[in-house]
PAZAPA-4460 file (N, C-alpha, C; in steps of 0.05 Angstrom, whole numbers, plus 32768, in hexadecimal, padded with zeros to 4 digits):
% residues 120
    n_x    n_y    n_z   ca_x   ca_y   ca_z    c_x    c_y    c_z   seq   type   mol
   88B4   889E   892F   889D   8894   893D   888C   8882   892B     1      X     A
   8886   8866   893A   8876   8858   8921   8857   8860   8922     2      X     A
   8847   8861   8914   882B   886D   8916   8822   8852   88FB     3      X     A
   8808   884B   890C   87F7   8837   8905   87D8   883C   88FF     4      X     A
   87D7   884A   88EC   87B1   885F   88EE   87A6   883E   88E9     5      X     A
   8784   8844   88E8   8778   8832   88E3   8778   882D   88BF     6      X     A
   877F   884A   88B4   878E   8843   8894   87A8   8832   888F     7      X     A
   87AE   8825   88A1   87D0   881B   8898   87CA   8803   8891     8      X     A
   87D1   87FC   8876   87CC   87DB   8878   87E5   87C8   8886     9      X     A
   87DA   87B3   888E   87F3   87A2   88A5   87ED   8787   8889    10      X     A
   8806   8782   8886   8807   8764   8879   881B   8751   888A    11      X     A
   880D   8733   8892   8819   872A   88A4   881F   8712   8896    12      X     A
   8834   8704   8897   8842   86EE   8882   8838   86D5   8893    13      X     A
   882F   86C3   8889   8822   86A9   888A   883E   8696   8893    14      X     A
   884A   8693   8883   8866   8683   888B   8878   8695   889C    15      X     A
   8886   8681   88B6   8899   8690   88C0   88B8   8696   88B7    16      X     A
   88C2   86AF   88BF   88E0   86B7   88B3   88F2   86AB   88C1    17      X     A
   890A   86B4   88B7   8924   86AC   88BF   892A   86CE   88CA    18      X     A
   8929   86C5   88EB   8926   86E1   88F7   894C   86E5   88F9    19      X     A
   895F   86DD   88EB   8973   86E6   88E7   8979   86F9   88DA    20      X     A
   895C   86F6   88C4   8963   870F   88AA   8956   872B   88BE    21      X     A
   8965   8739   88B0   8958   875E   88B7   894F   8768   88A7    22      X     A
   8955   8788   88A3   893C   8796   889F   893B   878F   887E    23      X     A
   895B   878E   8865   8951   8783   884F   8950   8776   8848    24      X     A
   8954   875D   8852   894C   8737   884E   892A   873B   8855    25      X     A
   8920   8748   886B   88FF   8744   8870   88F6   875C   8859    26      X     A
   88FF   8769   884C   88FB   877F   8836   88F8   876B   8823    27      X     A
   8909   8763   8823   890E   8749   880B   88F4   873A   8808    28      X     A
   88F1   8730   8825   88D2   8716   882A   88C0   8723   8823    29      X     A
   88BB   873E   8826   889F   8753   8821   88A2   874F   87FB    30      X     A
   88B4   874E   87EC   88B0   874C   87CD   88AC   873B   87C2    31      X     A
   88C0   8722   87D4   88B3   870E   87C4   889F   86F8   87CF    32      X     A
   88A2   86F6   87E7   8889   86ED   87E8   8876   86F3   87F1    33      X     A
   886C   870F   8801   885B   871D   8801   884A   872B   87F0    34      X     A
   885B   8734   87D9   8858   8742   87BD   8848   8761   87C2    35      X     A
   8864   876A   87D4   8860   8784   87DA   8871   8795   87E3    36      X     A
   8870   87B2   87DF   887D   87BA   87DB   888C   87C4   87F7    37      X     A
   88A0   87BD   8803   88A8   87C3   881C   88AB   87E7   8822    38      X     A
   88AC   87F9   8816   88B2   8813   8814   8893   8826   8812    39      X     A
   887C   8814   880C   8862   881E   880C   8852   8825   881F    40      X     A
   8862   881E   8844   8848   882E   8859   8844   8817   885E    41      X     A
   8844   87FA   8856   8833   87E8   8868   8841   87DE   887B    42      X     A
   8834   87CC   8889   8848   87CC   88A4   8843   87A5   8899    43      X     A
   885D   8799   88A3   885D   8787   8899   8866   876B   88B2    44      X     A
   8851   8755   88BB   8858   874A   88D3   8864   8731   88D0    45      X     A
   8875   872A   88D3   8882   8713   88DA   888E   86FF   88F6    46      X     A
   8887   86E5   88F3   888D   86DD   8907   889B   86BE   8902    47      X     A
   88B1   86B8   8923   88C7   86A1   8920   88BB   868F   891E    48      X     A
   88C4   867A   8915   88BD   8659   8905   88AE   8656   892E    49      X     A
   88BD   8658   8946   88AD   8654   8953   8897   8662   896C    50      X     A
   888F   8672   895C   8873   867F   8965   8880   8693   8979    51      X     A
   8896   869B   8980   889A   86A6   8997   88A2   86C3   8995    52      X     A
   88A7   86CE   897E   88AC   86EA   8972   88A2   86F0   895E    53      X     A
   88A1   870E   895E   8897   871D   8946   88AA   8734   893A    54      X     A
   88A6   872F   891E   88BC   874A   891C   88AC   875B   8909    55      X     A
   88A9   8774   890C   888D   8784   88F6   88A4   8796   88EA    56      X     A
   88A6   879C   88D2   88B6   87AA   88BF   8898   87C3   88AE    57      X     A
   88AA   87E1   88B3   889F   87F1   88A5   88A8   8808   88AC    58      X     A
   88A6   8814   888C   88B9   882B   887D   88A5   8846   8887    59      X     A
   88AC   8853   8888   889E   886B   8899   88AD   8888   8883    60      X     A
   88B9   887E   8879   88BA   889D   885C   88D1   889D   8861    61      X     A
   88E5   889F   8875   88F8   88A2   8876   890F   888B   887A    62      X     A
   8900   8875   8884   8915   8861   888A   8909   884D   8895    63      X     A
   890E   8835   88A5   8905   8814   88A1   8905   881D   88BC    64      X     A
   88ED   881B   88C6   88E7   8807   88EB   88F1   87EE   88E7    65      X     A
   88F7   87E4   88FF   88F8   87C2   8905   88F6   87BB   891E    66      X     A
   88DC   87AE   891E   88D6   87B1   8939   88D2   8792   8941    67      X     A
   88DF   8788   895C   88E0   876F   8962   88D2   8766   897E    68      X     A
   88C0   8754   8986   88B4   8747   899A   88C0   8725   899C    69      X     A
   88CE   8729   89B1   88C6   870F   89C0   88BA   8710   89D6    70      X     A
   889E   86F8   89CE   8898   86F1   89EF   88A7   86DD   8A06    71      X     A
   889F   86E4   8A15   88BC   86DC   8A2E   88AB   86CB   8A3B    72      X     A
   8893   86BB   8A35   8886   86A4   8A37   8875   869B   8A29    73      X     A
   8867   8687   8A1F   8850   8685   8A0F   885F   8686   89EE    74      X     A
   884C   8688   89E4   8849   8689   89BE   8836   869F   89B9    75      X     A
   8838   86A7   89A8   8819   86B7   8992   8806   869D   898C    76      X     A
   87F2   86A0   8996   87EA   8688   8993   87DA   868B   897B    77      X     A
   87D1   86A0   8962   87C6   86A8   894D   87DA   86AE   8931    78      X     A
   87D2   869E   8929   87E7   86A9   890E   87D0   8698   88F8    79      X     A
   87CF   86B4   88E1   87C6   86AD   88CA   87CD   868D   88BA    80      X     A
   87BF   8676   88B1   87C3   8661   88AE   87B9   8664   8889    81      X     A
   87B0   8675   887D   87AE   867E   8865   87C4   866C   884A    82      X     A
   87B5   8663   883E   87C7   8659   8829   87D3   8673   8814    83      X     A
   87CA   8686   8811   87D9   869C   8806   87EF   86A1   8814    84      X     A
   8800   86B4   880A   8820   86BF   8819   881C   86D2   8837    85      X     A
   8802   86DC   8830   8802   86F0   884A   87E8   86F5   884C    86      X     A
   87E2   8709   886D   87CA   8706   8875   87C2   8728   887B    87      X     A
   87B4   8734   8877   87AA   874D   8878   87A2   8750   8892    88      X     A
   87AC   875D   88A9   879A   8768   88C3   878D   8788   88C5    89      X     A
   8781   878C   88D3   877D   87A5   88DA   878E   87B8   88F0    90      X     A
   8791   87CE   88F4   87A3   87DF   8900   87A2   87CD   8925    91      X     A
   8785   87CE   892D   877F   87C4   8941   877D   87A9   894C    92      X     A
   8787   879E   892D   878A   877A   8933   87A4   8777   8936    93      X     A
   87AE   8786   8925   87D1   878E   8929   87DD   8789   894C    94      X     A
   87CA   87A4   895C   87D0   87A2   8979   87C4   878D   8983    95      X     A
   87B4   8781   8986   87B0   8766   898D   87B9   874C   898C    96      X     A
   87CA   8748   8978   87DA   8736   896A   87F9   873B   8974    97      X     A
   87FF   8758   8979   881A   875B   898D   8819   8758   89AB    98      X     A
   87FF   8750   89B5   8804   8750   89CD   87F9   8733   89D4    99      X     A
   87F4   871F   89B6   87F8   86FC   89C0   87DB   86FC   89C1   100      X     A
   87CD   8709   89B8   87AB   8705   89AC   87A7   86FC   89A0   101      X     A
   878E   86F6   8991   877F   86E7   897F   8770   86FE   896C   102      X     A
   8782   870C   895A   8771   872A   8947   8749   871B   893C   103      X     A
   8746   8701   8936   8733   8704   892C   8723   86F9   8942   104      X     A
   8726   86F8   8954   8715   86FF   896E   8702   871F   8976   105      X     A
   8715   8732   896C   8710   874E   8974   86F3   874C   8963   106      X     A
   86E8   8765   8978   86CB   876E   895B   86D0   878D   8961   107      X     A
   86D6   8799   894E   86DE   87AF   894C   86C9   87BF   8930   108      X     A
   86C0   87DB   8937   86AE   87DE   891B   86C1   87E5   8909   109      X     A
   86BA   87E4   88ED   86C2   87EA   88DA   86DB   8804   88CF   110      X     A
   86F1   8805   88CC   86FE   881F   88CA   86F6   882F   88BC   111      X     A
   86E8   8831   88AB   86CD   8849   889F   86B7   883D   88A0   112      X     A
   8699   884E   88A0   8687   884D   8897   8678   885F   8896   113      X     A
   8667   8860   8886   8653   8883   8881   8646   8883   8897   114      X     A
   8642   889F   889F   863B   88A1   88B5   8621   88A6   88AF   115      X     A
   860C   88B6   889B   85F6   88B1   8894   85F8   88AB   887A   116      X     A
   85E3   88A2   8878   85D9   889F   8861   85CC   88B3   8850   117      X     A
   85D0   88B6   8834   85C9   88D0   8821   85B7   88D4   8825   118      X     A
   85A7   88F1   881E   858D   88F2   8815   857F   88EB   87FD   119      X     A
   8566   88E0   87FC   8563   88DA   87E4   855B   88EE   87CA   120      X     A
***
């Protein structure tokens, strides 16, 4: 079962793959040019040179998810344009972004914050 807390970091790759490769050619993309470690819990997003699929790769302790979207009309019309290798989302931008959203549209509060403040 894949499980996505609001602790999971999602790294989503700026350039698109060659959605021919699988689960260790996109293992591969997560080291070197993501510069991370594919076996660490993050969930990792990738998408085809033309906007029309997604493939999210992540290790769950025991073994590699690979999970694939095509949309059957339209594009993702959001993708990180970042001059770095990859783009950081949140658990909840994650679902927004699989269903052909715009993640930095959402306003979502913060995944922690103190709930009071100390005494002085």
């Amino acid at each position: 079962m894949i499980q996505v807390t609001p602790q999971t970091r999602v790294l989503v790759a700026v350039e698109p793959a060659d959605f021919r490769r699988g689960i260790d050619g996109l293992a591969q993309a997560c080291r070197a040019v993501l510069r991370s470690d594919p076996m660490g819990g993050t969930v990792f997003v990738f998408r085809n040179r033309r906007r029309t699929a997604i493939k999210v790769l992540l290790y769950d302790g025991q073994g590699f998810w690979l999970c694939h979207k095509r949309l059957s009309q339209g594009r993702f019309r959001w993708w990180p344009a970042s001059a770095d290798a990859g783009a950081t989302l949140r658990a909840h931008e994650l679902q927004v972004l699989l269903w052909g959203g715009d993640p930095t549209a959402t306003s979502a509060p913060p995944d922690w914050r103190r709930v009071s403040t100390p005494a002085a």
